[in-house]
SEFI-236684 format. One line per 5 residues: number of its first residue (from 1); for each residue x, y, z of N, C-alpha, C. Coordinates in steps of 0.05 Angstrom, whole numbers, plus 5000, padded with zeros to 4 digits. Each point is the difference from the previous one (the first is absolute). Example, Ala and Ser with C-alpha at 12.3 -4.5 7.8 and 13.67 -1.06 7.14 Angstrom:
SEFI-236684
1	5264:4886:5156:4982:5024:5000:5018:5024:5000 ~ 4993:5021:4986:5016:5024:5001:4985:5022:5014
This chain:
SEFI-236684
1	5017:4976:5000:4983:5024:5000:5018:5025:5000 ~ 4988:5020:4998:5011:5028:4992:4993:5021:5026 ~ 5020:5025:4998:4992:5012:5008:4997:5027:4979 ~ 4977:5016:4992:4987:5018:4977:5007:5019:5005 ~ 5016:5016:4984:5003:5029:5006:5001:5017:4971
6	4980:5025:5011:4998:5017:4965:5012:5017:5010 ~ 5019:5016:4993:5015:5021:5001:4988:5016:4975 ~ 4988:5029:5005:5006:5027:4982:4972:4982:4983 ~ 4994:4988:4999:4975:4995:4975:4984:5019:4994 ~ 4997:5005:4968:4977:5007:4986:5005:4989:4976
11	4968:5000:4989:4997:4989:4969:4972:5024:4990 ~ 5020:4995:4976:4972:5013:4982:4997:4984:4967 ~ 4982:5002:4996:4987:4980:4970:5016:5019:4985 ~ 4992:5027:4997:5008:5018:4985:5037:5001:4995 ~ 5004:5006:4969:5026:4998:5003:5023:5027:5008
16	4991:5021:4998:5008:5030:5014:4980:5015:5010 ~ 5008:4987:5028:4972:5013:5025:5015:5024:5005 ~ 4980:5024:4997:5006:5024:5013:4987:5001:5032 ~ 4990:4987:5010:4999:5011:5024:4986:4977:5019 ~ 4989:5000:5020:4984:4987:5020:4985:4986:4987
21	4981:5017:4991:4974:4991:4987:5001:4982:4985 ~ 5023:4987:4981:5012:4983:4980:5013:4970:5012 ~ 5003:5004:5031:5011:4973:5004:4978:4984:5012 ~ 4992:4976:4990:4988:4977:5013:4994:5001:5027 ~ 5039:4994:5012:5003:5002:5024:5019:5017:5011
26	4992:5016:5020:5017:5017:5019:5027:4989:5015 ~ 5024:5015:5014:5016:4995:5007:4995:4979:5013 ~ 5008:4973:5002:4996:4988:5017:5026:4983:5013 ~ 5001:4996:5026:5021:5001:5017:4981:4979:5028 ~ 5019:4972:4997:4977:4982:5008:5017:4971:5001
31	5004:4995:5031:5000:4966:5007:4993:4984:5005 ~ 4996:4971:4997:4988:4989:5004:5026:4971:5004 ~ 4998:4992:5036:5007:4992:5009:4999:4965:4993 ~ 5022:4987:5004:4998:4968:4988:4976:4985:5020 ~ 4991:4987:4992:4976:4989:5012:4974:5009:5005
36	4996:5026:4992:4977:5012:5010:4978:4998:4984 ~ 4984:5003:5009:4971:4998:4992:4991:5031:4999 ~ 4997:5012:4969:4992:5021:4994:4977:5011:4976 ~ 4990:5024:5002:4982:5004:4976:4991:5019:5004 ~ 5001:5002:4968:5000:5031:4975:4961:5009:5005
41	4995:5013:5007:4971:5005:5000:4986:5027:4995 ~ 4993:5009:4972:4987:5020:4992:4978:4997:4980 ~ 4992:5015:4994:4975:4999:4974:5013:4994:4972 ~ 4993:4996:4984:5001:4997:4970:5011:5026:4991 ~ 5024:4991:4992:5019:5016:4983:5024:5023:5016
46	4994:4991:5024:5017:5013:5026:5033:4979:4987 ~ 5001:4989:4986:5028:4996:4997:5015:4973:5010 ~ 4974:4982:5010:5009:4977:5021:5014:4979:4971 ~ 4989:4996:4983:5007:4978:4978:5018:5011:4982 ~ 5007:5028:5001:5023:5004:4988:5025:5000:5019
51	4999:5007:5024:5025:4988:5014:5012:4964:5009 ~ 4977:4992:5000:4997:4970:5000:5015:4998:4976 ~ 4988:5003:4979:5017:4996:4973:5028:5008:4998 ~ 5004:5019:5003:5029:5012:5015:5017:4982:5006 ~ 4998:4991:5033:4999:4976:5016:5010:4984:4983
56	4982:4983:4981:5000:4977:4996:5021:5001:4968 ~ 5016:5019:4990:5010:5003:4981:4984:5006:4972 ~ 4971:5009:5004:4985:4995:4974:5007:5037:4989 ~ 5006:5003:5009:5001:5038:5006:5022:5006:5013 ~ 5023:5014:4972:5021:5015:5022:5000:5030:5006
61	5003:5006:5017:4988:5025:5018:5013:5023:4980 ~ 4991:5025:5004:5004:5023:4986:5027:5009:5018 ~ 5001:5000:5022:5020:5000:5017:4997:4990:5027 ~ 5020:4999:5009:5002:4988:5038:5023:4966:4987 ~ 4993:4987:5027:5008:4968:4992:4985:4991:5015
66	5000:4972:5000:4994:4972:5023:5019:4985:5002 ~ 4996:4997:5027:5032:4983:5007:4981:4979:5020 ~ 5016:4972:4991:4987:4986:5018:5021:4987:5014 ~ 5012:5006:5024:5014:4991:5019:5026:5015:4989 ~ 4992:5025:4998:5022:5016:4996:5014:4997:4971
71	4985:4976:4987:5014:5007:4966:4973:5010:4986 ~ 5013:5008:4987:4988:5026:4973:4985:4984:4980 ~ 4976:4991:4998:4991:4987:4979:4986:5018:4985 ~ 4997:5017:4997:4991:5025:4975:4996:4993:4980 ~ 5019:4991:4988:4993:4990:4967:5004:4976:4996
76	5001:4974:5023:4998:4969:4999:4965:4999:4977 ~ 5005:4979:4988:4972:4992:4996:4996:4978:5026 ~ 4971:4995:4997:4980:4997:5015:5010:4969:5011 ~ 5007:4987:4982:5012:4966:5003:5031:5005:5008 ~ 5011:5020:5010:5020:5006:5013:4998:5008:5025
81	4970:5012:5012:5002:5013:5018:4988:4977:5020 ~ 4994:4965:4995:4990:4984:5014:4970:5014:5017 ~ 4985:4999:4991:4979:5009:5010:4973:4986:4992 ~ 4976:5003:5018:4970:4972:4992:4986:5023:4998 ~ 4988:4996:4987:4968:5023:4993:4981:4985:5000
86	4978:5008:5009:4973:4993:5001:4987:5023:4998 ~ 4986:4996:4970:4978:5022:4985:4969:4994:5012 ~ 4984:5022:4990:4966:5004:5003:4987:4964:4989 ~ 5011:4992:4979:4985:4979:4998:5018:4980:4987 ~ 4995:4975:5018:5018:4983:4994:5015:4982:4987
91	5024:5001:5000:5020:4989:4980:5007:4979:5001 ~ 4989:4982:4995:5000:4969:5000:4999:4991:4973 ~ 5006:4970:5004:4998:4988:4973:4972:4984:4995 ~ 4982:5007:4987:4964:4973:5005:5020:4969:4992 ~ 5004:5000:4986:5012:4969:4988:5016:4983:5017
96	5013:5013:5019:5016:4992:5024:4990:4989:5021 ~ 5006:4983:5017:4989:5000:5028:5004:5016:5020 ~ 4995:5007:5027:5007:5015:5017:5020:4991:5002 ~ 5012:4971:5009:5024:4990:5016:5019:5018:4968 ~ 5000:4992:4979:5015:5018:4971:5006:5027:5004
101	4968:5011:5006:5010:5033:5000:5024:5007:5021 ~ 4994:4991:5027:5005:5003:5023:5038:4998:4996 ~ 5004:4977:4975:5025:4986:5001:5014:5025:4986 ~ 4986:5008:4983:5009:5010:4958:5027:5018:5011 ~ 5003:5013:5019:5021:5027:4999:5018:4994:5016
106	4988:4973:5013:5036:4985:5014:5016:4980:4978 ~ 4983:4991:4988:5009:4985:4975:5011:5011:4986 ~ 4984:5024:4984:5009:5015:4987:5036:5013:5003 ~ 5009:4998:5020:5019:5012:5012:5018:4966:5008 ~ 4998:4980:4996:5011:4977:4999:5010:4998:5019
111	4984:4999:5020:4992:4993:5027:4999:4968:4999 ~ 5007:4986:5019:5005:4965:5011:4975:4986:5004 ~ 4982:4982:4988:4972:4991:5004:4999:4994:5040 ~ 5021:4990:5005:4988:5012:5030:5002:5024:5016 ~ 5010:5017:4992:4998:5031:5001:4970:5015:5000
116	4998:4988:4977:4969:5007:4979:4973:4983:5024 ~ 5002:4984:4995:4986:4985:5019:4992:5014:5031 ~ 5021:5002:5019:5006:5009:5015:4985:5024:5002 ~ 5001:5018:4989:4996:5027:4997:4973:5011:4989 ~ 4993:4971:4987:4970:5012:4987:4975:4976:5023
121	5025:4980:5023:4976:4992:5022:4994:5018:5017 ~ 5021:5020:5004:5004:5020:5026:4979:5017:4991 ~ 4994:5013:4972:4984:5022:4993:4966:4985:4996 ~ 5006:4986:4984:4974:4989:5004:4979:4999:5032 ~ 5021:4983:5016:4999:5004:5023:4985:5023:5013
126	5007:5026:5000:5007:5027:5005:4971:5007:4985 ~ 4996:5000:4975:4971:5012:4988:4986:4978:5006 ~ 4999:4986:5016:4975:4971:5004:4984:4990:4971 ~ 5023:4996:4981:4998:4992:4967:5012:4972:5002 ~ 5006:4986:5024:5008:4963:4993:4982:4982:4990
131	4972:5005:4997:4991:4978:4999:4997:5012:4968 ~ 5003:5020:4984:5002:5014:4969:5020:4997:4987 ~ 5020:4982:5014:5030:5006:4988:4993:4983:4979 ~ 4984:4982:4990:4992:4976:4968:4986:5015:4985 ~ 4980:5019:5004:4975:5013:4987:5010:5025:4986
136	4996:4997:4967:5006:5024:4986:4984:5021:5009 ~ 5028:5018:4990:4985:5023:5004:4984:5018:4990 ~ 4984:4987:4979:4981:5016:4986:4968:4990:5017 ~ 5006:4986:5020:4978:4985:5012:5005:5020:5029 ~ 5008:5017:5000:5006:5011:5027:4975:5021:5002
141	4991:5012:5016:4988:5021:5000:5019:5026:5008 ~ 4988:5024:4997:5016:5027:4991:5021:5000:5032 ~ 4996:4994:5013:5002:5004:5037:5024:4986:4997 ~ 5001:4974:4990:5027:4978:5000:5013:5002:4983 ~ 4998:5017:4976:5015:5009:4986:5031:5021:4995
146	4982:5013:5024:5011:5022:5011:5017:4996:5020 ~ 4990:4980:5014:5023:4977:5029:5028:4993:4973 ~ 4988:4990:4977:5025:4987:4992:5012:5017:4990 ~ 4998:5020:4991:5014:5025:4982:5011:5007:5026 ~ 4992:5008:5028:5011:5005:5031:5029:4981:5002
151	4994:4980:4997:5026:4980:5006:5008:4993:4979 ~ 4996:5003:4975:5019:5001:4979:5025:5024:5014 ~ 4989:5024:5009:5019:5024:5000:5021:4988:5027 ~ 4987:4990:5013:5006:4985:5038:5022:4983:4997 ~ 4993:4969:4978:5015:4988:4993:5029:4993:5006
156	5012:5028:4990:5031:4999:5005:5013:5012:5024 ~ 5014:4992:5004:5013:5003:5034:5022:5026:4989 ~ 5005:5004:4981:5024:5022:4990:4994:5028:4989 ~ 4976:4997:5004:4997:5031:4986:5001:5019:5014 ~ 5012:5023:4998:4998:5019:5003:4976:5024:5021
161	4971:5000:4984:4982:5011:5004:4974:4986:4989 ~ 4988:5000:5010:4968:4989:4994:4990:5017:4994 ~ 4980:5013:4971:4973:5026:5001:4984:4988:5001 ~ 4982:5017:5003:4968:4998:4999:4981:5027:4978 ~ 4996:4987:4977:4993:5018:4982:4967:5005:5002
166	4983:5006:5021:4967:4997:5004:4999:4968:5004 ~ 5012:4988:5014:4998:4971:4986:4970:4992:5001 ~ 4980:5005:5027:4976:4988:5015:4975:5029:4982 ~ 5007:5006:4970:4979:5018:4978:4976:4975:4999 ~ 5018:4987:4985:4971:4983:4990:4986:4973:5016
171	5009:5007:5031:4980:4981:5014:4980:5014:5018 ~ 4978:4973:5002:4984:5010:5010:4986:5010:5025 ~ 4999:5024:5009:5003:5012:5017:4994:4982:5033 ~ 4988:4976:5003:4994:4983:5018:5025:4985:5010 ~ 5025:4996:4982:5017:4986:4991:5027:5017:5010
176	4999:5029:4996:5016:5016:4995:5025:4993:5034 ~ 4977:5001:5018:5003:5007:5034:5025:4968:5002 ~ 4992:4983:4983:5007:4969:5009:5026:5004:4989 ~ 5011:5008:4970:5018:5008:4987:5021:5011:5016 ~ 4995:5022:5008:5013:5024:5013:5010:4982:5023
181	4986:4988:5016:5007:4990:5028:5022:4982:4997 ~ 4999:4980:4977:5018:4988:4995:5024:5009:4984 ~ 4994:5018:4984:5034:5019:4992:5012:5005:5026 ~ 4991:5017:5019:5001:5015:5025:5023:4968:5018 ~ 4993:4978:4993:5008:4974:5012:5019:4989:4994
186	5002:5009:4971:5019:4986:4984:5025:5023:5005 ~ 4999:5020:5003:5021:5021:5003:5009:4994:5023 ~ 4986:4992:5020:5009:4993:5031:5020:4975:4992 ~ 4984:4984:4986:5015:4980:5001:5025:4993:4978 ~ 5004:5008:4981:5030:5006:4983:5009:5020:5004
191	4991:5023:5017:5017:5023:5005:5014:5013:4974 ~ 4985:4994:4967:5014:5016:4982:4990:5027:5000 ~ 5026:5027:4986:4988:5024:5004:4981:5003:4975 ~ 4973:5012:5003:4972:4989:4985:4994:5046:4993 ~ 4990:5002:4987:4992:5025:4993:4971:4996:4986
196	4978:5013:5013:4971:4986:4988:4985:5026:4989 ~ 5005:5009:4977:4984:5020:4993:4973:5001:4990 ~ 4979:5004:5012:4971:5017:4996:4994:5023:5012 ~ 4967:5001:4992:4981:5035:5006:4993:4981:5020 ~ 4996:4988:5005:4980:4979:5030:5018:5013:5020
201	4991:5014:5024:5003:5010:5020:5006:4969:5021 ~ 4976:4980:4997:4998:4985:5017:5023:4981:5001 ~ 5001:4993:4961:5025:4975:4998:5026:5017:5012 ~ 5008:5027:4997:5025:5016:5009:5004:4997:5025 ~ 4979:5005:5018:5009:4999:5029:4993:4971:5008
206	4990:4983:4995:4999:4976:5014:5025:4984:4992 ~ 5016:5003:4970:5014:4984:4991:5036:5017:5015 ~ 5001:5026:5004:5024:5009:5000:5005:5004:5035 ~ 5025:5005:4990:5013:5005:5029:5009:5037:4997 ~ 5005:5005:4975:5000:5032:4993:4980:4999:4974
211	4994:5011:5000:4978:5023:4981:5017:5021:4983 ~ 5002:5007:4973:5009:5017:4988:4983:5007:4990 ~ 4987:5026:5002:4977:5004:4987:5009:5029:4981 ~ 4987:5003:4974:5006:5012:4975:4972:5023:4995 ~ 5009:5021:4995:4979:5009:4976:5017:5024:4979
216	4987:4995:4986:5010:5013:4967:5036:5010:5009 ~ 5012:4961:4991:5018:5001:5002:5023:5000:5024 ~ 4990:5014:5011:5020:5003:5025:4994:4980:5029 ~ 5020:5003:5020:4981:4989:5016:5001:5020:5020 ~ 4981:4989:5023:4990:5016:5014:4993:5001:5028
221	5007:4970:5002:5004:4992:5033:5012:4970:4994 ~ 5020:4993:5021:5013:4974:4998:4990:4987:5027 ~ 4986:4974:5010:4999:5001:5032:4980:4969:4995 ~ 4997:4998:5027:4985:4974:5017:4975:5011:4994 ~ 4976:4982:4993:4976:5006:4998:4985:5013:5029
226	5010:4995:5023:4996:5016:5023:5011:5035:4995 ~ 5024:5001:4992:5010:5028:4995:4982:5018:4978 ~ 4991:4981:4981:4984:5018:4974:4975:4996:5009 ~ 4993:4991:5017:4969:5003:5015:4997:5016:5018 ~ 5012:5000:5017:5003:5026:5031:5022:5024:4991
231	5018:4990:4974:5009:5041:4999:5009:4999:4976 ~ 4984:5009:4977:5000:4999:4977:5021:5028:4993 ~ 5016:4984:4992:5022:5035:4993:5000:5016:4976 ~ 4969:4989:4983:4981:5014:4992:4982:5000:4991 ~ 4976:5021:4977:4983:5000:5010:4981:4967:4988
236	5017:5002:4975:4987:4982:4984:4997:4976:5011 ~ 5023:4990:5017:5009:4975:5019:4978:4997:5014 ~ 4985:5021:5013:4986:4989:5020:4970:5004:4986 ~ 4999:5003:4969:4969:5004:4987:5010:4967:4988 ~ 5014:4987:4996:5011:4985:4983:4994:4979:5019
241	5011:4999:5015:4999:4979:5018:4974:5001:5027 ~ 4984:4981:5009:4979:5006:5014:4969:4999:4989 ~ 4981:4985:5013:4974:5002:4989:4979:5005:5011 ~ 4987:5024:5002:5016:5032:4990:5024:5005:5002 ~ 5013:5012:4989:5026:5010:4990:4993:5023:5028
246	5028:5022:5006:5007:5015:5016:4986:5024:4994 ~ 4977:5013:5019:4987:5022:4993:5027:5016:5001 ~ 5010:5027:4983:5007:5019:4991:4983:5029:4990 ~ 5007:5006:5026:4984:5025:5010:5009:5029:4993 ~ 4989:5019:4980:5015:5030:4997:4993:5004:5029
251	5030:5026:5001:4994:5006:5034:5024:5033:4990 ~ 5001:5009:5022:5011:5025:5005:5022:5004:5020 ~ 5017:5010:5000:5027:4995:5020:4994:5038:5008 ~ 4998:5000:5024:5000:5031:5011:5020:4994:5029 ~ 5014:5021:5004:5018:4990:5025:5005:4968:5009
256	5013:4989:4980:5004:4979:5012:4973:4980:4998 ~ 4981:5009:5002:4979:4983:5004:4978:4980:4981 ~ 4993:4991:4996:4984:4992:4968:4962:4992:5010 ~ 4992:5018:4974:4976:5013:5003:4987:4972:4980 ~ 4971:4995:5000:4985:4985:4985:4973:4993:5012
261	4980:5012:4978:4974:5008:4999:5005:5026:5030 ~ 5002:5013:4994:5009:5028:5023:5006:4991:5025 ~ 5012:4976:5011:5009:4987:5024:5022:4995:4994 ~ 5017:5002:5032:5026:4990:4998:5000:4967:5004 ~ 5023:4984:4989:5010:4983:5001:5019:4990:5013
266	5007:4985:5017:5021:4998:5007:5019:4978:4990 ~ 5024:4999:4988:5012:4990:4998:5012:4976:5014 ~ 5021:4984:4975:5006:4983:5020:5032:5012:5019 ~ 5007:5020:4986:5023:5015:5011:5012:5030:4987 ~ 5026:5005:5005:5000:5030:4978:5002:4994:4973
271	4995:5026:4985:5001:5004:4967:4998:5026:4995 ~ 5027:5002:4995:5007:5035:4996:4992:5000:4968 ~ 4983:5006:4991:4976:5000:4979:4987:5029:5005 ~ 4997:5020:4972:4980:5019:5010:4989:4995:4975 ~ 4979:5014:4994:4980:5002:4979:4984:4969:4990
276	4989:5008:4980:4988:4967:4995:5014:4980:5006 ~ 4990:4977:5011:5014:4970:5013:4973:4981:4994 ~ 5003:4976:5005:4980:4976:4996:5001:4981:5031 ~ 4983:4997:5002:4992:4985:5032:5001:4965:4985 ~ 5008:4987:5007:4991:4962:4988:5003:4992:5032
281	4975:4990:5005:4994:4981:5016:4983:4982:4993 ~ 5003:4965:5011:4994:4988:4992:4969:4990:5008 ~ 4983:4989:4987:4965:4997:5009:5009:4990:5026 ~ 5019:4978:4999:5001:4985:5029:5001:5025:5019 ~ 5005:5021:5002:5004:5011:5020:4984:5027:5010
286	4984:5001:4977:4970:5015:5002:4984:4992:5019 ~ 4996:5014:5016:4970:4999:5016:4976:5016:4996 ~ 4985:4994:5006:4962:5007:5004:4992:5003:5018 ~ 4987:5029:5007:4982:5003:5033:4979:5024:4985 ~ 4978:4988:5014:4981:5016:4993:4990:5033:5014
291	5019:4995:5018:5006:5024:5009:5027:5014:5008 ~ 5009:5025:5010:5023:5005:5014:5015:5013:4984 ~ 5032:4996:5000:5023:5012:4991:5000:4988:4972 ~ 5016:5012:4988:5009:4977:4983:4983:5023:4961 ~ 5009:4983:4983:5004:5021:4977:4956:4990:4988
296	4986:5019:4994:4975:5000:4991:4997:4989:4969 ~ 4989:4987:5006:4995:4978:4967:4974:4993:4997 ~ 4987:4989:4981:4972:4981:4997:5013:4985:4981 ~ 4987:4970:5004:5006:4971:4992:4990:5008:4977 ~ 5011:4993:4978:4988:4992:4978:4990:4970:4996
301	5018:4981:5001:4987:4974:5004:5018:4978:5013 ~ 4985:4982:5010:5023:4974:5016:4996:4977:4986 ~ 5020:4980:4981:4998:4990:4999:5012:4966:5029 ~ 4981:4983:4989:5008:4976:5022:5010:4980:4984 ~ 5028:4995:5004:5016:4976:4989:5001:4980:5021
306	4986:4998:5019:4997:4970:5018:5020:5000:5019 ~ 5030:5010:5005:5011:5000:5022:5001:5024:5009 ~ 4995:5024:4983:4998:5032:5008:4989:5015:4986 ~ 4990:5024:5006:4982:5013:4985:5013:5026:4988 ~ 4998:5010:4975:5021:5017:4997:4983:5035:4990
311	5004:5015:5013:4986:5019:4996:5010:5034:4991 ~ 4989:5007:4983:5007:5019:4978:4981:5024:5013 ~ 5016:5020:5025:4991:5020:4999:5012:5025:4988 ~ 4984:5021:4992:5005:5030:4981:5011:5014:5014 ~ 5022:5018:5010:4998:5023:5016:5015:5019:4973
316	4967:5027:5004:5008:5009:4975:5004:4986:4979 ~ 5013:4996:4976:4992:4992:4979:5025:4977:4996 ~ 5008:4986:5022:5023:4987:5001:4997:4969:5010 ~ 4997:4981:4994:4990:4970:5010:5025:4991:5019 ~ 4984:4992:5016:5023:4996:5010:4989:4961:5023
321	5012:4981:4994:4993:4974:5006:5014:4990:5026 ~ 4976:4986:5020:5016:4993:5022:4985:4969:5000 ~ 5014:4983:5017:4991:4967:4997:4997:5000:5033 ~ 4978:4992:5003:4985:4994:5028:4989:4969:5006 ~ 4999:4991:5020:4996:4975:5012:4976:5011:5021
326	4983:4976:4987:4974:5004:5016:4980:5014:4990 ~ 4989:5019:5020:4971:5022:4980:5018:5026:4992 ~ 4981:5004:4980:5014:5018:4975:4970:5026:4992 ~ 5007:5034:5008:4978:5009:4991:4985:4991:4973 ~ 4976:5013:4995:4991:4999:4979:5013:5025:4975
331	5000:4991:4977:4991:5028:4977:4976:5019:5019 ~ 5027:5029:4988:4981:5027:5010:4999:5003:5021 ~ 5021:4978:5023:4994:5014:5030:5025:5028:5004 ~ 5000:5005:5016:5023:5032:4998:5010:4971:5023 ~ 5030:5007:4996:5021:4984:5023:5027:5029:5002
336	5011:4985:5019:5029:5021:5004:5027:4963:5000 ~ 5018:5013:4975:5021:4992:5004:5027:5011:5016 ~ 5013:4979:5009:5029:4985:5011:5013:4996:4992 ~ 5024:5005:4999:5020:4993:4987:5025:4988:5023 ~ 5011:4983:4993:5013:4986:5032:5023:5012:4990
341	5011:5024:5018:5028:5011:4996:5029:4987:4995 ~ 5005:4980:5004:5027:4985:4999:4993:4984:4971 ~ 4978:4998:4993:5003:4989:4971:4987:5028:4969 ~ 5000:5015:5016:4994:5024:4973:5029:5027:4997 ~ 4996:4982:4974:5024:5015:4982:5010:5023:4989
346	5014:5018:4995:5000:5019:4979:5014:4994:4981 ~ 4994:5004:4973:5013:5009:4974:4999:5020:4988 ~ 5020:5004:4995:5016:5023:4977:5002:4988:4969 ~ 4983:5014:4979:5008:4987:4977:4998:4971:4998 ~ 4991:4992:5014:4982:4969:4998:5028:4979:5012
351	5016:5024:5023:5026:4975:5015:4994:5016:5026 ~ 5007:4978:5012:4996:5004:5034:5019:5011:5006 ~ 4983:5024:5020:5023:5010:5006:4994:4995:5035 ~ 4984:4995:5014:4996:5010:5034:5020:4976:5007 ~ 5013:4998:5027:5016:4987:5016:4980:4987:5023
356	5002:4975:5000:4991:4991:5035:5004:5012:5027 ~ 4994:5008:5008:5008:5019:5018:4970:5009:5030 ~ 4995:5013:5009:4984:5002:5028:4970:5007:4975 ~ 5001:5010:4983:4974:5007:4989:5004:5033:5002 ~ 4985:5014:4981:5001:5023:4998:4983:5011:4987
361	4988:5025:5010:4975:5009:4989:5016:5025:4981
């Protein structure tokens, strides 16, 4: 296994980029430690499958390098840089058997029939596919397909890096949770360094141990799915991630203090910030009282998803969503919101700027 490192990266399609706007991807400056369990997570066209490609030699960068354990593979092709890929939909052979597919890329590489053997009982093993190892694979359904295209990439004990190109697109959403749990198992258990790029919020943080999350190009927070959930270092991170995503609140910075719907806020600490700023706090940390302190709103509506109820009140012309346990007003009652100070944020320009600190009005 490897340890990943991009030094200075950018790419652009274009062949004389004048400026920002022209590269794919932004400076990027980024490790990724031997053994780890990591993943690329942004929307469509944020840049995740052109650095992957990068990565994987299909694409050499406009500038920067990759070094993997400190050598420079930049312009290796792709069957130089020892590396397994696993794409959106699976690469198998129908005419083959599983125990064949499972074998094809240790063989291929003239590997010892008990080598081969060996290596495709352990994986089999591992995706609970032993009793499939005789049954072609055009007789598989889409779910086991995708296991074998999984340990086709697993297979070899020498590679480098494992991706994950959307691999769990074309299954079906009942299926998806069973998938994930077992990648998540299999990483525990070969300890190869694995990189799993999708837009799925859920497959990113359940499958990684860091989170790299992307938009148009750049990235924009590196961290533990606990860190991009409780302090998004910005704003998009915390609309991006979360369901609801992180209310982001216009607000007002006057002495130090930050204004929203004509009430102060208190922070979770200082933010030497004056003029326009953005409040992101998360629903989890919204409260509801039908009377008292607290900022003047009417519910627009609650919906009930069965473990919590999530509710969309207006203050002024601004929605703003908090998730409650238990009873939940109705649409059209007037409430006063809460904001729990040690978890409400400020941003500048859509990056955090406030510090942890005693709280500050």
């Amino acid at each position: 296994m490897a340890q990943i490192k991009l030094s200075g990266l950018r790419h652009s399609y274009r062949p004389d980029p004048q400026g920002e706007a022209d590269y794919a991807l932004k400076k990027i400056d980024l490790t990724w430690e031997d053994g780890g369990a990591y993943a690329l997570l942004g929307p469509s066209g944020c840049g995740k499958s052109t650095l992957l490609n990068i990565i994987s030699g299909l694409l050499v960068p406009s500038e920067g390098k990759i070094l993997f354990n400190d050598q420079d593979v930049t312009s290796l092709a792709p069957a130089k840089r020892n590396i397994a890929q696993v794409f959106q939909f699976p690469v198998i052979y129908d005419t083959m058997t599983v125990y064949d597919n499972l074998a094809f890329p240790l063989r291929n590489r003239g590997r010892d029939e008990d080598v081969v053997e060996r290596r495709v009982t352990a994986i089999a093993e591992m995706l609970e596919v032993t009793e499939m190892l005789k049954t072609r694979a055009s007789n598989l359904s889409p779910d086991n397909k995708q296991k074998i295209s999984m340990g086709r990439g697993l297979v070899r004990e020498d590679v480098n890096v494992v991706m994950f190109d959307e691999p769990l697109t074309v299954i079906d959403p009942h299926l998806k949770w069973k998938l994930r749990s077992k990648l998540k198992e299999l990483h525990q258990r070969v300890r190869a360094t694995m990189i799993y790029v999708t837009h799925d919020q859920t497959e990113a943080l359940t499958f990684a141990d860091q989170v790299v999350v992307m938009q148009d190009g750049e990235v924009v927070q590196i961290g533990t799915p606990v860190e991009l959930f409780e302090r998004p270092a910005h704003t998009f991170v915390g609309h991006f991630i979360g369901s609801p995503g992180m209310n982001v609140l216009p607000c007002e910075m006057k002495d130090g203090a930050a204004f929203f719907g004509g009430e102060r806020v208190v922070l979770e600490g200082p933010a030497e910030v004056g003029g326009a700023a953005e409040i992101g706090i998360r629903p989890e940390f919204v409260s509801l009282s039908s009377n008292g302190t607290g900022i003047a709103a009417r519910v627009r509506k609650v919906a009930d998803i069965g473990r919590h109820k999530v509710v969309e009140a207006i203050v002024h012309d601004t929605r703003v969503h908090a998730i409650l346990e238990g009873e939940a007003p109705n649409a059209g009652d007037a409430v006063r919101l809460d904001f729990k100070p040690s978890q409400t944020r400020l941003y500048k320009d859509g990056w955090l700027t406030s510090r942890p600190g005693e709280g500050t009005r």
